[in-house]
N, C-alpha and C positions, 0 to 999 in steps of 0.2 A: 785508511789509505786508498782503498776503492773511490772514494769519494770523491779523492783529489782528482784520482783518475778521471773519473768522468764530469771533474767540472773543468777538465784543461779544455775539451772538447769545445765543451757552450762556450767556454770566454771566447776561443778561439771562432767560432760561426758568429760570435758578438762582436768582433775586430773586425771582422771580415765586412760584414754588413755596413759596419762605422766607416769602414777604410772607402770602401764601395760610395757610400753618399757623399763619403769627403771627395773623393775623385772627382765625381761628377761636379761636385759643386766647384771645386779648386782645381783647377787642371794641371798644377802644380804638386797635387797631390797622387798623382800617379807614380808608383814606385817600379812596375814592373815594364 
């Protein structure tokens, strides 16, 4: 159960990252 814990984290800093390069690239892809 810990485990899941701390892999919500990483995916989440790994979406982020994703979201971030889509943005830049797609300007379209800017959510906020």
């Amino acid at each position: 159960m810990m485990d899941l814990k701390e892999e919500k984290p990483r995916a989440r800093e790994l979406r982020i990252s994703r979201g971030f390069d889509l943005a830049s690239f797609n300007p379209h892809g800017i959510s906020t």
